[in-house]
Residue, then its C-alpha position, 0 to 999 in steps of 0.5 A: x804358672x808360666x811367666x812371661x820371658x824377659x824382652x819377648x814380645x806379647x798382646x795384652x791377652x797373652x800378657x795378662x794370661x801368664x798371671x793366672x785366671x784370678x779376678x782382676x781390675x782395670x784401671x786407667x784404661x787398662x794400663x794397670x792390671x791389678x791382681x791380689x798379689x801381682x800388677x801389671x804396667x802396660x805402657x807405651x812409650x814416648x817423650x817427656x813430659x807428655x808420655x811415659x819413658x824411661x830415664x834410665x836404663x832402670x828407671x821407668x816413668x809412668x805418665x798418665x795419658x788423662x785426668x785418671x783418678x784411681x788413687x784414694x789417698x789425697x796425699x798421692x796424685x789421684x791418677x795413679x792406682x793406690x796399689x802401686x804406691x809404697x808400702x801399699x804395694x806390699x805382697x804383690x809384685x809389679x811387671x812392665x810390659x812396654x811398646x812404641x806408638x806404633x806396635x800392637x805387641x808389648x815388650x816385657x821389660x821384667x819386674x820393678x818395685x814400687x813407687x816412692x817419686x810421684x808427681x801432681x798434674x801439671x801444665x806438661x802432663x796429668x800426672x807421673x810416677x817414677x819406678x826403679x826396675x830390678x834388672x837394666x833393659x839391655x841398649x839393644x833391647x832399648x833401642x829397639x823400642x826407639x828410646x836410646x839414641x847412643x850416636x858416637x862409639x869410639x872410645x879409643x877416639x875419646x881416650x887418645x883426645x884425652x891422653x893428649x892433656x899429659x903432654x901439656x897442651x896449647x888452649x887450642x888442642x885442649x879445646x879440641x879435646x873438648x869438642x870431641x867430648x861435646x860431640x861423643x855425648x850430644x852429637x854434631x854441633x851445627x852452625x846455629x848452635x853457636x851464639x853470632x859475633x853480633x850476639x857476644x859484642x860488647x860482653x869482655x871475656x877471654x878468648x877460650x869462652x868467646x869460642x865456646x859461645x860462637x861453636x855451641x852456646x846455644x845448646x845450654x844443655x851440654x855444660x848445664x844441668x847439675x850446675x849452672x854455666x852462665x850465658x852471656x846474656x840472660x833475661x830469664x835468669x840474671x843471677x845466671x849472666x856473665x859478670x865482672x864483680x871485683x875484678x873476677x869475671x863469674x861463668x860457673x856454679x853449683x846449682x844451690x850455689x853452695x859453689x861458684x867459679x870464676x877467671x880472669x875477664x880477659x886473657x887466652x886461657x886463665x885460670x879459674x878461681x873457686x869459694x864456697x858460698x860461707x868463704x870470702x876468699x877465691x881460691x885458685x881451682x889449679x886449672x885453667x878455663x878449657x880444663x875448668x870446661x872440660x870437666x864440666x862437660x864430664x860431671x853433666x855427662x855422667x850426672x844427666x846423660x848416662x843411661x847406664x851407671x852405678x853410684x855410691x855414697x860410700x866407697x872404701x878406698x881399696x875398692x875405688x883404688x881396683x875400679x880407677x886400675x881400669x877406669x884412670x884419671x884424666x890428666x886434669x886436676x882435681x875441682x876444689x869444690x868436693x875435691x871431685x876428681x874425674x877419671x875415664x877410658x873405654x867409655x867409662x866415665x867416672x868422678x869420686x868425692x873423698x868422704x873422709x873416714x869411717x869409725x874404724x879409720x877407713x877412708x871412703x868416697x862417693x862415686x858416680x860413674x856412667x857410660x853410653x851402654x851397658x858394655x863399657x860398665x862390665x867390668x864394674x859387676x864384681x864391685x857391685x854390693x849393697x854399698x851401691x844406691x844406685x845400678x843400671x847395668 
């Protein structure tokens, strides 16, 4: 039986025919094709929370266009076919065909494995469901279908900003350093994304946060996301305001506050201070605000904005030692909090967790390492093992 060709385009006919002849259902107004032992996802693609998308380069979430009740176990969303859900799927393979709004054709994006993250219907949508595909979609493939948006590509630009924190820089060009960071991962900052002079009146704070607010404080997104960045005002959610307690102005924190950070109310460019939720004591972090700033933008943009990436819970030191030959740190301390070190260069991203040492006294570490596009990340395919939980490129 011929198979359908990776990223070449088809009509549902064609896409259908490549499985055979076998009887088959429709279900959900045809976006799910159900054969005895193969199932088929046509999808068509958009933004969430409204419309199906993919999250990553491997990781595809289907959403449900209408109140669909396919499923018969009370326990899954009733939307979505009970063949597709866990050890249901068992003995059949699942391929992705997907398309814009705008094309009659869809792409065929491969196999993907079931799923194990799914979603009730909500007020943003009827229902969805999270699959993991077996291979990353290329970015040209991605972009294509008008789901990539990659923007900024100068990673030398990125790395010679960076290489200029070893020479111990004023609070002016490490902010610097900052915003050519900001604008690599999130595009141009416009005038109305900052916060207005009348807005910051009144709240004390030093002068490194004051010009954050005014350049882009009201893009939250950039330094918020796994953790917290406090705004200077915030009615929704106080906890998340700026505060003087005991002399400590608090800005920062782990988003189940495991963690949180601190500086000096006043001043430049002052040093952060860290603790543990179970401590009493702050701690000096060893780095001053820009820097404290700078690796926020870096773990959000690993974490949340990088299409393409590997992690891993457990990496042998010897291993991690070849990646950073190629991947280096920057030239700004460590975080106390999980003792988390960043590294960067040619548009790879990297930060790694020590993980103290297995039975045999091996040392091991948690990384996390992201880029724009699958490009800069190949040189990671050698490392590549069971080890890693997670691969899209």
């Amino acid at each position: 039986m011929n198979r359908p060709v990776l990223y070449q385009a088809y009509d549902k006919s064609e896409a259908v025919a490549f499985f055979g002849s076998e009887a088959f259902t429709e279900q959900c107004n045809g976006q799910w094709i159900i054969f005895p032992t193969t199932i088929i996802c046509l999808a068509t693609l958009g933004e969430w929370p409204q419309a199906s998308h993919l999250q990553t380069a491997s990781r595809f979430c289907w959403v449900a266009d209408a109140r669909y009740r396919v499923g018969i176990d009370p326990s899954y969303p009733p939307c979505i076919p009970n063949e597709v859900i866990a050890q249901n799927a068992k003995g059949r393979t699942l391929h992705l065909f997907v398309r814009t709004g705008k094309s009659q054709k869809y792409i065929y994006a491969g196999e993907m494995g079931p799923t194990h993250a799914m979603g009730f219907a909500s007020k943003d949508n009827h229902g969805h469901a999270d699959f993991t595909l077996s291979l990353a979609l290329p970015s040209a493939v991605w972009t294509g279908l008008g789901g990539l948006h990659i923007g900024d590509t100068d990673h030398a630009a990125v790395d010679a900003a960076l290489d200029r924190l070893r020479d111990r820089p004023t609070r002016e060009v490490r902010f610097g350093v900052l915003k050519q960071l900001v604008e690599y991962w999130h595009g141009p900052i416009h005038p109305g994304d900052g916060l207005t002079d009348d807005e910051l009146a009144g709240i004390q704070m030093p002068t490194v946060l004051y010009d954050w607010y005014r350049w882009a404080g009201k893009r939250r997104e950039i330094l918020s996301g796994q953790n917290i960045f406090f705004n200077p005002c915030d009615e929704q959610h106080k906890y998340w305001e700026l505060a003087i307690e005991d002399g400590r102005l608090h800005f920062y924190i782990e988003n189940q506050g495991v963690y949180e950070w601190t500086t000096l109310a006043e001043g430049d460019d002052p040093a952060v201070f860290g603790k543990y939720s179970h401590e009493e004591s702050w701690h000096p972090e060893g780095i001053t605000l820009s820097e404290h700033l700078i690796l926020a933008c870096l773990f959000e943009a690993v974490g949340c904005l990088s299409k393409y990436g590997a992690a891993a819970a457990w990496l042998e030191q010897r291993v991690l030692n070849e990646i950073v030959s190629a991947v280096p740190p920057i030239a700004v301390g460590a975080w106390r909090w999980l003792d988390a070190r960043f590294y960067a260069r040619n548009g790879a991203f990297m930060y790694a967790c020590p993980n103290g040492e297995d039975a045999k006294g091996v040392s091991g570490f948690s990384v996390w390492i992201g880029a724009k596009t699958e490009h800069p990340l190949q040189f990671l395919k050698p490392y590549l093992d069971e080890s890693w939980e997670y691969v899209a490129l």
